[in-house]
C-alpha positions, 0 to 999 in steps of 0.5 A, a space after each residue: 683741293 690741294 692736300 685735301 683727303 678728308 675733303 675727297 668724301 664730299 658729296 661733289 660731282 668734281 673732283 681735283 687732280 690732287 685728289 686723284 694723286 693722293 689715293 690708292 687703288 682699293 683691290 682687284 676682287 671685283 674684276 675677276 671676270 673682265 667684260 673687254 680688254 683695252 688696248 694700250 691705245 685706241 686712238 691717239 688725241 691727235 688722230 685725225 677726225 672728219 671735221 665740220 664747220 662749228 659755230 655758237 649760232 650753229 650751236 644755238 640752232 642745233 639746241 632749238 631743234 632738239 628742243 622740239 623733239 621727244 626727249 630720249 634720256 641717255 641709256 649708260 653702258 657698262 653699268 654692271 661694271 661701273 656698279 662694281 667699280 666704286 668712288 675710290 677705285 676711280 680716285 685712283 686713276 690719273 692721267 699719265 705724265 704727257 698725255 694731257 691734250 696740248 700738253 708741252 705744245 707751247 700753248 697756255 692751257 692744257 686739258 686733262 680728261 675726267 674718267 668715268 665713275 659710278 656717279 658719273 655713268 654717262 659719257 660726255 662728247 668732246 671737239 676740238 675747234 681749230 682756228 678756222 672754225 672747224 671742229 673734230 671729235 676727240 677719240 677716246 683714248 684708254 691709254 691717257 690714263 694710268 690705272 693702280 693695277 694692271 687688272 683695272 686697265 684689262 677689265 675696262 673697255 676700250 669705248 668707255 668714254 670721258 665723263 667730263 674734263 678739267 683746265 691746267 695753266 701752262 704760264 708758270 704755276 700749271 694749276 688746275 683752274 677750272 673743271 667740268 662733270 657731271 649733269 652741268 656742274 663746273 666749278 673753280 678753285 679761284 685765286 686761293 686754290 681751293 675747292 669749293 662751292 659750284 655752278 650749274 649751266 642752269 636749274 630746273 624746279 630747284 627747291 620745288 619738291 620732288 620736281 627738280 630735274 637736272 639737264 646736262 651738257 652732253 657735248 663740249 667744243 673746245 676751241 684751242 688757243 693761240 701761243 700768246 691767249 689768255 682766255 679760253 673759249 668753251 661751248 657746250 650743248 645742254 640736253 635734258 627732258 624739261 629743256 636744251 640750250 646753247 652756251 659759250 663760255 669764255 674763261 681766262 685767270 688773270 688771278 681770279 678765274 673770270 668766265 663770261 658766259 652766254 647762255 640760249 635755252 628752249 624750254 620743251 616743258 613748263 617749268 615751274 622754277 627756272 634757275 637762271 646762274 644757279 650755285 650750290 655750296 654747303 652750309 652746316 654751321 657758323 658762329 651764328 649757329 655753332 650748336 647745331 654741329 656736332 664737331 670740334 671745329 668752331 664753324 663747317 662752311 663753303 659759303 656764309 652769305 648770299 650777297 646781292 645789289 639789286 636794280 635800284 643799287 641796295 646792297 643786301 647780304 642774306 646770312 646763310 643758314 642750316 634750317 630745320 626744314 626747307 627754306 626758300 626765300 626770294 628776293 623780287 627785283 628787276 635787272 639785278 647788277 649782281 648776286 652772289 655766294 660769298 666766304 667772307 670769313 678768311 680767318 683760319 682759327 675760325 675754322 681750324 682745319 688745315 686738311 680742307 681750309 674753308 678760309 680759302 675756299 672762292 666766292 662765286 659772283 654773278 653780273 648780268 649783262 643787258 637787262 634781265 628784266 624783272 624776277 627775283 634772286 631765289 635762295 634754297 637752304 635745307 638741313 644737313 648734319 654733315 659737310 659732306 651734303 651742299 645744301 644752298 643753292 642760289 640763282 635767278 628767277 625770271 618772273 615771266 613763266 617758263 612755259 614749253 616753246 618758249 625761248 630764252 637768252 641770258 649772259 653774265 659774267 661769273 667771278 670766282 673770287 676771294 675778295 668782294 666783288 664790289 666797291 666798299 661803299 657801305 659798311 659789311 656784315 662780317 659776323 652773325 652771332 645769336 643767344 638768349 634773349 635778355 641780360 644774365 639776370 634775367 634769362 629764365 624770365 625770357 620766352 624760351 624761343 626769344 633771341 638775342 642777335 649781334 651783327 658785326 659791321 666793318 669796313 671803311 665807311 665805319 672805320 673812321 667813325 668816332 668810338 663816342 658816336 651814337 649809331 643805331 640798328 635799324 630793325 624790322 622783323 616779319 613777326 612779333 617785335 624787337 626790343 634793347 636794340 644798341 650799337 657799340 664799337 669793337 674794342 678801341 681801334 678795330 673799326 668795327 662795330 657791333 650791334 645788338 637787339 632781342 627779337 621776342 614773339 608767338 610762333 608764327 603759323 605753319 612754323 614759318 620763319 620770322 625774316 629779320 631786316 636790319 641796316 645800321 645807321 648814322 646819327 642823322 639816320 643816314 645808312 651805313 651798310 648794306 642790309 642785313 638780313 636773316 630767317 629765324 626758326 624759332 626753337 628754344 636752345 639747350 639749357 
C-alpha cells in the first residue's frame, strides 16, 4: 500500500506498514486521565519463556478438545480506553527501528507486530517455535513501539497485548509481504506491491442473514527460520462459537507470495453455510457499470471477476457486479482444480488514480489438493456506493451438511498473483461492457429494461485468427430471450475479439436476476473461451 493515504479509510481489518509511517497522531485531550503507565520495556522479545513440545497434530488435537467444550467469547480489556483511542491515533504508532523480531539476525524474514486498535479489541497469543520444536510465548513488549506523543505511551498499559502481526523479506527489498489481524483475516500485497483483496481462515454462514458469524485465530505459532530458508511456516489455532480448527501455513515469495495451507476444523454447531477458503474484495464499478458510481474515476474495483476451472476442466469466469440487493450465486461441482478473485484489468488509465492503484492490486487463486468431494463455489455480492466497504466474497461450499461434531480437514494452495493462474488455452474475458438495447435508430422502441452486452475476448487462442473469420456467441439466458448476437475483431491486429447481443424479456418473478451464459465459438463450433457469465437486474438506465 505504498504511498496509499486515501486508501488508509477502507474499511479493512489489515493495514500496511507505510500506512503506519505516513500518519500522524491526532491530539493528546483524550488522555487526560492515563489508566496505567508503561514501562520503557516490559520484557524484551528475547527473554527466555518456559517452553513446551509444539507440534501441528498437537495443535490439531488441542482445536478438537476445545470444540467439545462450551464456547466462552473473549472478554477485551481496556475497552474504555480503546473507545477513546480512535483509527488514526493508532495509525500513527509504528515499530521503532530494530525492534522487529529477527530483526538484523541474518535470517530471511523478519516479524513486526500489529498494536491494538479500537477495531481490533482482543489481543492475539503469539509463540516462537525453535528448531527443535519447542514453542515459547512471546511477551509483550510496549517498548517495540514508538508512539506520536509521549502521552499516548504514558497512558497505555503495559499488558496491552498484540492484535496481529505482519512478515518483511530480509533478502534485498525488505518488503511487507504478508500480514495477519483481525478475526482470521490475512492478506498480501502480491508481486505488485499493492493491497488489496483478503482471505479468511474460513467462513460461517457467509451471505445468509443476520447469521454470519466470524472465528478468529486466537493464537499464532511462528517457527523461526534457517539463514538459508525460503518459506516461512505459521500455525494458528481458530476459535469462535460455531467452530474451532488447527491450521499450518507454509509462506514462501519467490515473486508471488504463495501459501500452502492446511486446515482441520470441528464444528461445535450446525452451520448452515460453511465457507471453505473464502476472499472478500470490494466491487463498486467497472465498465460494465460505470453509471452506478458516483466518481471521476472510470472504474473503482479490487477485483473484477471470480474466475473458476471446475472438475470436469471448464474454465468459467463470473463478471463481478454491484447488485442492488443481495446476490448469491452457486456454481455445483466436484473436486473444483481451482477458483479464484482475479484484477485482470491492469491497465492505468482505466483506473486513474496513482494514490491507490487498483491496476496493482494481486488476484487471489485457490488450488485444492486431494479431493474435495462434491459442493459448489459460493459468490456473495451485495450493494455498495463507496470503496471503502468489501462486498465479494468468494469461497467453497462443501455439499455434506456442517452439523455439530463433525470434522473436517481441507488443503490448498493460496496464490496472490498479478497474472493468470492458469494455462491460456482458451480465450479470456478481458472486458464487460452494457447499454441500450438495439441500434441508435431505434432505442426508444426497445423495453426500457432491455439490454445491450459486449464482451471482449483476447488471448492466444484467438490472436491468430483471420479478422474475415466467422465466430459467433453462443448465448443462453435464464430468462426471456437473446436477439442480434454477432462477433467481430477489435480493430486490424489487436487479437481481440468483441462480441455483441441484446437480451430482452419480462421481469423475472421476485425480481430475481436473469443468469447469462455465453462462450465463443469457431466456425466448426468449437469453444474458444472460457465461459462467460453474467447476473443481470433488470432496471431501466438514465435517459
Amino acid at each position: 500500500m505504498t504511498g496509499d493515504l486515501p486508501d488508509r479509510t477502507r474499511r479493512r481489518l489489515l493495514m500496511s506498514g507505510a500506512a503506519y509511517a505516513a500518519t500522524t497522531w491526532a491530539g493528546v485531550s483524550v488522555f487526560d486521565s492515563p489508566l496505567s503507565s508503561a514501562s520503557a520495556s516490559v520484557a524484551g522479545l528475547a527473554e527466555a519463556q518456559a517452553s513446551q513440545p509444539f507440534s501441528f497434530d498437537w495443535l490439531t488435537s488441542l482445536a478438537q478438545r476445545l470444540s467439545a467444550q462450551p464456547w466462552l467469547a473473549p472478554q477485551p480489556r481496556y475497552g474504555e480506553l480503546l473507545n477513546r483511542l480512535g483509527y488514526e491515533t493508532f495509525m500513527g504508532i509504528r515499530t521503532r527501528p530494530g525492534h522487529e523480531l529477527w530483526d538484523n539476525s541474518g535470517l530471511p524474514f523478519s516479524v513486526e507486530f500489529f498494536h491494538l486498535d479500537n477495531n481490533t479489541r482482543s489481543p492475539v497469543e503469539i509463540n516462537i517455535v525453535d528448531a527443535n520444536g519447542q514453542a515459547r510465548p512471546l511477551t509483550y513488549d510496549p517498548g517495540m513501539f514508538s508512539y506520536p506523543h509521549p502521552e499516548l505511551a504514558k497512558a497505555l498499559p503495559a499488558d496491552l497485548g498484540y492484535g496481529g502481526f505482519r512478515l518483511r523479506d530480509r533478502r534485498g527489498d525488505k518488503r511487507e509481504w504478508l500480514a495477519f489481524k483481525g478475526a482470521s483475516y490475512f492478506r498480501s500485497p502480491g508481486s505488485l506491491n499493492q493491497y488489496g483483496l483478503s482471505a479468511r481462515g474460513v467462513g460461517a454462514n457467509t451471505g445468509v442473514a443476520d447469521t454470519e458469524t466470524f472465528p478468529t485465530f486466537t493464537r499464532f505459532w511462528l517457527y523461526k527460520p534457517n539463514p538459508d530458508d525460503d518459506a516461512l511456516t505459521i500455525c494458528a489455532l481458530l476459535e469462535g462459537e460455531t467452530m474451532t480448527g488447527a491450521y499450518r501455513m507454509t509462506c514462501q515469495r519467490p515473486g508471488d507470495v504463495v501459501m500452502d495451507i492446511e486446515s482441520r476444523l470441528f464444528m461445535r454447531t450446525d452451520i448452515q453455510r460453511l465457507a471453505i477458503a473464502p476472499l472478500t474484495s470490494m466491487f463498486w464499478f467497472s465498465e460494465s457499470n460505470q453509471r452506478a458510481g458516483s466518481d471521476w474515476r472510470p472504474e473503482v474495483h479490487d477485483s473484477d471477476g471470480l474466475a473458476m476451472i471446475t472438475g470436469q476442466g471448464e474454465h468459467i469466469w463470473r463478471a463481478l457486479d454491484n447488485p442492488p440487493r443481495p446476490d448469491y450465486s452457486t456454481f455445483t461441482d466436484t473436486n473444483p482444480r481451482g477458483f479464484g478473485l482475479l484484477q485482470r484489468d491492469r491497465a492505468f488509465d482505466h483506473y486513474q488514480d496513482s494514490a491507490v492503484s487498483f491496476e496493482n492490486r494481486p488476484s487471489a487463486w485457490i488450488e485444492p489438493k486431494g479431493n474435495w468431494g462434491a459442493g459448489s463455489v459460493g459468490l456473495f455480492e451485495w450493494s455498495t456506493t463507496e470503496e471503502i466497504y468489501d462486498n465479494v466474497n468468494a469461497f467453497w461450499v462443501p455439499e455434506r451438511p456442517a452439523t455439530a461434531g463433525t470434522a473436517w480437514a481441507f488443503d490448498y494452495r493460496l496464490s496472490w498473483t498479478d497474472e493468470s493462474p492458469f494455462p491460456d488455452t482458451l480465450a479470456q474475458v478481458v472486458a464487460t461492457r452494457t447499454g441500450r438495447a438495439g441500434k441508435p435508430s431505434d432505442y426508444d422502441k426497445q423495453r426500457a429494461t432491455s439490454r445491450k452486452f459486449v464482451i471482449d475476448f483476447d488471448g492466444p487462442a484467438i490472436a491468430d485468427i483471420d479478422p474475415v473469420t466467422q465466430l459467433s456467441i453462443d448465448v443462453t439466458p435464464s430468462h426471456g430471450m437473446i436477439t442480434n448476437p454477432y462477433v467481430i475483431p477489435v480493430g486490424s491486429a489487436s487479437g481481440r475479439w468483441r462480441a455483441f447481443f441484446d437480451w430482452t424479456g419480462e421481469t423475472p418473478a421476485d425480481q430475481e436476476a436473469v443468469v447469462l451464459n455465453a462462450v465463443l465459438r469457431a466456425p466448426d463450433h468449437k469453444t474458444l473461451s472460457e465461459t462467460w457469465v453474467y447476473s443481470y437486474y433488470p432496471r431501466a438506465l438514465p435517459r
